[in-house]
BAFI-3210 file (N, C-alpha, C; in Angstrom, 3 decimals, decimal comma, padded with zeros to 6 digits):
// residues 137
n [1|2|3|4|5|6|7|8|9|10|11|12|13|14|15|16|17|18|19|20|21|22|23|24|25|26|27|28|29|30|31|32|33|34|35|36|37|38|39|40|41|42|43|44|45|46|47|48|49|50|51|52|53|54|55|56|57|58|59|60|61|62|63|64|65|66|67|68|69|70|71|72|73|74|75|76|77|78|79|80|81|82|83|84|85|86|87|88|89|90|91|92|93|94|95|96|97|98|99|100|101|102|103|104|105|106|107|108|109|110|111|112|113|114|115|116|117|118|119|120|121|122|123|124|125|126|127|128|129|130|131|132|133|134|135|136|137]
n.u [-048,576|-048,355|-045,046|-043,689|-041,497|-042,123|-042,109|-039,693|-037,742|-038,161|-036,611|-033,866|-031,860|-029,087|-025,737|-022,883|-019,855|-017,087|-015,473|-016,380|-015,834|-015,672|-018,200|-019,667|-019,375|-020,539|-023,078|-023,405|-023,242|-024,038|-026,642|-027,528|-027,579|-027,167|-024,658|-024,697|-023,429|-019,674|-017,656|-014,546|-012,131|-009,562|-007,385|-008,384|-010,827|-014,077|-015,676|-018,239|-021,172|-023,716|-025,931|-028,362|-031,889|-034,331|-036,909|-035,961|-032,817|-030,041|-027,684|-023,782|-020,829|-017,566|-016,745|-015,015|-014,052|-014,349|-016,093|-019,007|-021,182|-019,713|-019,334|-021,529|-022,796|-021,034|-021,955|-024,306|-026,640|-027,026|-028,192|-031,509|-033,276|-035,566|-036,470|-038,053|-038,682|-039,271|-038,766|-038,445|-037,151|-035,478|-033,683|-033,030|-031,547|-029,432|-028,483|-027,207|-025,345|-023,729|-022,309|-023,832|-025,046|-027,369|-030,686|-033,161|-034,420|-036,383|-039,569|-042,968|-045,329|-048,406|-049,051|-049,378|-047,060|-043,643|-040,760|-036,873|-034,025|-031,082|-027,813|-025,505|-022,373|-020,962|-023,088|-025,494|-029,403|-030,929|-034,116|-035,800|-038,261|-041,904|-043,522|-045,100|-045,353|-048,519|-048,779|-050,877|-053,164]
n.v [048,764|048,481|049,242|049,574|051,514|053,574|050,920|050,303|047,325|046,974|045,246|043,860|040,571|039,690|038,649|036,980|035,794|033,218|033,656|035,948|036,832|034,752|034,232|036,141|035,640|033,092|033,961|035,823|034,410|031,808|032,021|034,353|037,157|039,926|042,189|045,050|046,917|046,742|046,922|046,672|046,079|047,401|045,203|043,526|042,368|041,848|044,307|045,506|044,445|044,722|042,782|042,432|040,945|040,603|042,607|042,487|042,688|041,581|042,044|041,331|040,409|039,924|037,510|037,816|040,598|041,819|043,933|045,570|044,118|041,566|040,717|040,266|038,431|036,357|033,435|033,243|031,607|029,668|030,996|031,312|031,759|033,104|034,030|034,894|034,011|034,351|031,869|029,086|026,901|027,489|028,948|027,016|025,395|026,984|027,696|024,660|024,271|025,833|024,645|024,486|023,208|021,244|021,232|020,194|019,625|021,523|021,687|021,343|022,613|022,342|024,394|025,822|027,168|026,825|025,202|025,310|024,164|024,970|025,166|027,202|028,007|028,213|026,727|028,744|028,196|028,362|029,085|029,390|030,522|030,551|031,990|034,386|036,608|037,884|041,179|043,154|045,611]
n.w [-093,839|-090,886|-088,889|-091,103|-093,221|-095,380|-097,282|-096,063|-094,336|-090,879|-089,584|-089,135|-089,189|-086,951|-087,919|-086,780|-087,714|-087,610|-089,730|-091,711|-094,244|-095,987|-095,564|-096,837|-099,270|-099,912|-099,075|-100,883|-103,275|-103,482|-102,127|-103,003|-102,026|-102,180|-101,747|-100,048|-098,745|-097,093|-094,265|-093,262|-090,511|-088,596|-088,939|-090,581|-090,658|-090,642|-089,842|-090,474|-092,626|-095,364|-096,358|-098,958|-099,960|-102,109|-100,670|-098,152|-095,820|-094,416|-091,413|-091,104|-089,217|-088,194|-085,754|-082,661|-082,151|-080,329|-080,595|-078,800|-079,071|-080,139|-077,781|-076,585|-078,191|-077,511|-075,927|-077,322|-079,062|-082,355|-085,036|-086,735|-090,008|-092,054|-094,831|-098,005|-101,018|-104,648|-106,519|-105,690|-106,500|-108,218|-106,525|-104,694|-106,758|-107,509|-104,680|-104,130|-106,683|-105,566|-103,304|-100,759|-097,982|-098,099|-095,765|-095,979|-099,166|-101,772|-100,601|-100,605|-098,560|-095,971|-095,289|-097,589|-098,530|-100,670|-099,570|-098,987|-096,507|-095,474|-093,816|-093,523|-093,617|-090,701|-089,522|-088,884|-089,796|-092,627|-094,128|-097,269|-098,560|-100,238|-098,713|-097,088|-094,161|-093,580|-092,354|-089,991|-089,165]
ca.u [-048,188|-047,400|-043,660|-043,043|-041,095|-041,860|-041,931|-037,846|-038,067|-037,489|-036,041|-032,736|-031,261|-027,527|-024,948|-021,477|-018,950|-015,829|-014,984|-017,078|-015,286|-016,219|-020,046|-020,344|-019,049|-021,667|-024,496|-023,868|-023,087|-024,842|-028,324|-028,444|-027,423|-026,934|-023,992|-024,659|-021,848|-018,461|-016,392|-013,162|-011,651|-007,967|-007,000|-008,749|-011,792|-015,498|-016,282|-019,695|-021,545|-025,388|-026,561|-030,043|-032,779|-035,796|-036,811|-034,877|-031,511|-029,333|-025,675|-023,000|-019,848|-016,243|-016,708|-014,230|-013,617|-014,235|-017,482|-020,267|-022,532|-019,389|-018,947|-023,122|-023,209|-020,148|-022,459|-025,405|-026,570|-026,931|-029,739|-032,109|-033,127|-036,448|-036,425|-039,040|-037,972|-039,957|-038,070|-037,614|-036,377|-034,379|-033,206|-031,818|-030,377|-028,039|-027,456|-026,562|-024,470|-022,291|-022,099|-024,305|-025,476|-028,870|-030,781|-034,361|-035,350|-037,779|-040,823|-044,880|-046,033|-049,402|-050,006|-049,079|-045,432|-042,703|-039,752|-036,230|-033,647|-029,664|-026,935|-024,107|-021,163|-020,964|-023,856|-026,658|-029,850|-031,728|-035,211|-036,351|-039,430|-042,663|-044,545|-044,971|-046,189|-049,080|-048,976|-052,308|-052,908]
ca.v [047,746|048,436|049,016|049,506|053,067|053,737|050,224|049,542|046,694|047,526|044,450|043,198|039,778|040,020|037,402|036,861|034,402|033,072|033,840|036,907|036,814|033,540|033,952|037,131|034,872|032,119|034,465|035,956|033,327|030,525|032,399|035,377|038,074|041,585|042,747|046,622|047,988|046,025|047,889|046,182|046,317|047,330|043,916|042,846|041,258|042,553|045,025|045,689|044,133|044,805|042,002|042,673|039,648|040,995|043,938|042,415|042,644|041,072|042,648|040,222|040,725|038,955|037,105|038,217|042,003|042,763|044,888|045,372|043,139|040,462|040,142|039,938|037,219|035,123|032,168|032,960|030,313|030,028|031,891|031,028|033,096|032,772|034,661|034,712|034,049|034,008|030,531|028,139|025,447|027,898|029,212|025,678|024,747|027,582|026,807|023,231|024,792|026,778|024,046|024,907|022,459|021,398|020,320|020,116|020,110|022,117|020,932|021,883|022,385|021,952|026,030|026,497|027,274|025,916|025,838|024,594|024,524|025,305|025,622|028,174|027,772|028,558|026,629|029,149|027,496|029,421|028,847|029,916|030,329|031,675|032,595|035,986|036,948|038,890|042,379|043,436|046,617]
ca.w [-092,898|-089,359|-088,892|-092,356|-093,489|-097,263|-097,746|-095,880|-093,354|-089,874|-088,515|-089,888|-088,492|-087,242|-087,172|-086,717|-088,458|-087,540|-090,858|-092,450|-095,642|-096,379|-095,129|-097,634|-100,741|-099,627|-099,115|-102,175|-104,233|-103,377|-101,905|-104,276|-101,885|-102,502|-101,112|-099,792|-097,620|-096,284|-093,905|-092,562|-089,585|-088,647|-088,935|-091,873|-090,224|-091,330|-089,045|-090,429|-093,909|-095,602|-097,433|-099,260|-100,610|-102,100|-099,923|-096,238|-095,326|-092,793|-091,217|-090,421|-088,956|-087,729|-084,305|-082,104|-082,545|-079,084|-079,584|-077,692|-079,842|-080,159|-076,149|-076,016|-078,669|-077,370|-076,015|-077,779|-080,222|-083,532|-085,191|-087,988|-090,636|-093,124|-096,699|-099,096|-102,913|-105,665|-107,666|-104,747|-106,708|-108,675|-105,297|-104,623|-107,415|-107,201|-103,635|-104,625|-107,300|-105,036|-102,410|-099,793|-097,399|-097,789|-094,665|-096,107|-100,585|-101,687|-099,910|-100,012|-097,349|-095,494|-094,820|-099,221|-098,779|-100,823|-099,519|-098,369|-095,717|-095,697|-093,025|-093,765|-092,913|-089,599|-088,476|-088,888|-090,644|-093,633|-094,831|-098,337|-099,640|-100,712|-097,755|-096,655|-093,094|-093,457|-091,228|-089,526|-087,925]
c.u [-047,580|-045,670|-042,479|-042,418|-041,050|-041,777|-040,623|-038,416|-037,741|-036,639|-034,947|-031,864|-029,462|-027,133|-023,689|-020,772|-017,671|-014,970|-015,635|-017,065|-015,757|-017,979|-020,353|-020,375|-019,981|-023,369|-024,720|-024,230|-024,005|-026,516|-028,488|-028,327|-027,546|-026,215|-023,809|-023,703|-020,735|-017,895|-015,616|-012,512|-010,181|-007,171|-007,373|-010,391|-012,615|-016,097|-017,866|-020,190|-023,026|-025,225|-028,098|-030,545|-034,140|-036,355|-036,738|-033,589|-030,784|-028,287|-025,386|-022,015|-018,654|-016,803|-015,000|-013,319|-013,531|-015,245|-017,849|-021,030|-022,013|-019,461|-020,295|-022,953|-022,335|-020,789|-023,935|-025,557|-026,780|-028,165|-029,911|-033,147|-034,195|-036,261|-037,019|-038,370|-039,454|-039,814|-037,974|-036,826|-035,303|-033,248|-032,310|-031,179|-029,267|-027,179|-026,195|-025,280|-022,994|-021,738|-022,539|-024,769|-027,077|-029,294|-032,515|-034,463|-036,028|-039,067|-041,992|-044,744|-047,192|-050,506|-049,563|-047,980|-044,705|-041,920|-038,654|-035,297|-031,913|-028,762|-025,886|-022,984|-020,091|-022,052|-025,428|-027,999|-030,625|-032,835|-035,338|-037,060|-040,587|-043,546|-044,292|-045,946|-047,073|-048,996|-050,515|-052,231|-054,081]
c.v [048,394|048,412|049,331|051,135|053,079|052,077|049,291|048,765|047,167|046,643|043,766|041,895|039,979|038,976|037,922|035,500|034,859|033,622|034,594|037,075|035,763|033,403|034,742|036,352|034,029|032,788|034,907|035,126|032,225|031,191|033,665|036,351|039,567|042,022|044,567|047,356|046,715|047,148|046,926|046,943|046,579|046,367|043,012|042,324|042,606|043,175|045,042|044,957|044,646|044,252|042,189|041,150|040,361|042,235|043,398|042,646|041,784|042,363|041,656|041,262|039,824|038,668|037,803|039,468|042,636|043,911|044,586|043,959|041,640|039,803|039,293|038,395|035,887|033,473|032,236|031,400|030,631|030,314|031,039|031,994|032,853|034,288|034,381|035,351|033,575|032,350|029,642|027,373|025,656|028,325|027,896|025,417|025,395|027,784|025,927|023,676|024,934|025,760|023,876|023,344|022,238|020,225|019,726|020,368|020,857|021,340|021,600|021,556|022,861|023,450|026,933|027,384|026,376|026,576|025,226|024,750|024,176|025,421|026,446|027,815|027,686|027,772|027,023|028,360|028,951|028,486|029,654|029,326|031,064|032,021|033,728|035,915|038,425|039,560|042,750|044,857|046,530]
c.w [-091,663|-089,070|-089,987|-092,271|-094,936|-097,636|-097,305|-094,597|-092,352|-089,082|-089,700|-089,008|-088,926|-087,066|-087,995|-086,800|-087,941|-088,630|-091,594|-093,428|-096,451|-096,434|-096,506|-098,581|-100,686|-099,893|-100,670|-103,682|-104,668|-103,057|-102,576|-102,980|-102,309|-101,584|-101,051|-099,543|-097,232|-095,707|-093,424|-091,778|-089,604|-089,171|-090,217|-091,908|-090,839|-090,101|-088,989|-092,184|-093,812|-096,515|-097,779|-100,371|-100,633|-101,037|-098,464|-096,877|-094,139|-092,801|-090,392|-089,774|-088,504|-086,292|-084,075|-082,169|-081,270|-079,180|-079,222|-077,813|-080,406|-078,914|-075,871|-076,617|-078,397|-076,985|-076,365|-079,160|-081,221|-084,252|-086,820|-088,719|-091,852|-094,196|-097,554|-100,392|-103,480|-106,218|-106,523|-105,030|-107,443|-107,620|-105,115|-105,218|-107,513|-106,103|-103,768|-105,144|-106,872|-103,443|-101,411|-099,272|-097,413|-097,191|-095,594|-098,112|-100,442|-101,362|-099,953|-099,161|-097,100|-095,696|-096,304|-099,528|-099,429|-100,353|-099,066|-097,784|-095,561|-094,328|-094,181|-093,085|-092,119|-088,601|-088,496|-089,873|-091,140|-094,344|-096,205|-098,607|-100,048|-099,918|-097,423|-095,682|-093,851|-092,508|-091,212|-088,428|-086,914]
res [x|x|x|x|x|x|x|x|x|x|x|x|x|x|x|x|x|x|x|x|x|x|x|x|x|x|x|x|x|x|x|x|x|x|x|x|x|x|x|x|x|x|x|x|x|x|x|x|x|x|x|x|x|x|x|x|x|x|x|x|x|x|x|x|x|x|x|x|x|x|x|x|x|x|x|x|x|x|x|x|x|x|x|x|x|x|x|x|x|x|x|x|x|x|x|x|x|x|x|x|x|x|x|x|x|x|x|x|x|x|x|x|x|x|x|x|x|x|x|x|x|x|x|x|x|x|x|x|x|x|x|x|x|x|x|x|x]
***
């Protein structure tokens, strides 16, 4: 695949929470995370995280730290974030479980995806399901 290295993705979506501490416990909890790395900041806040799902990743971090990449994102908006799972409906129910907001059930859809749709707790929305972009070289 194009882009690929051994198989590791090359593109990792970032976001930043008011509350980082809280996002990690959510991601993990409720969407089946894999928590990689945490570092913490002077202060306490989440400098840097690696959450892993199936072979992606994201990295979060604390809003308001004053880096580079908090100043950039100060009026950016809020990002959305697709993830292919195997279980969709198992996927939800442990959402549900853990409290998560769900905007969308698991749903068929038209192009032979199931799948369904979450805010976090910050806002951001999350898709899961079983589609996979094919790569083409």
């Amino acid at each position: 695949m194009p882009g690929m290295d051994g198989g590791r993705p090359s593109v990792f979506p970032t976001l930043l929470y008011a509350d980082a501490e809280a996002a990690v416990r959510q991601l993990t909890q409720a969407f089946g995370f894999t928590e990689l790395a945490l570092y913490e900041g002077e202060d306490g806040s989440v400098a840097h995280a690696e959450l892993a799902q199936g072979n992606g990743a994201i990295m979060l971090g604390s809003k308001g730290t004053g880096s580079r990449f908090d100043e950039a994102m100060t009026n950016a908006g809020t990002t959305g974030v697709y993830v292919v799972v195997d279980d969709v409906d198992a996927h939800h129910r442990r959402a549900v479980e853990h409290g998560a907001e769900i905007l969308m059930p698991p749903t068929d859809q038209d192009y032979g995806s199931r799948d369904y749709m979450a805010r976090d707790l910050e806002g951001n929305i999350w898709s899961f399901g079983t589609y996979t972009p094919e790569f083409r070289a």
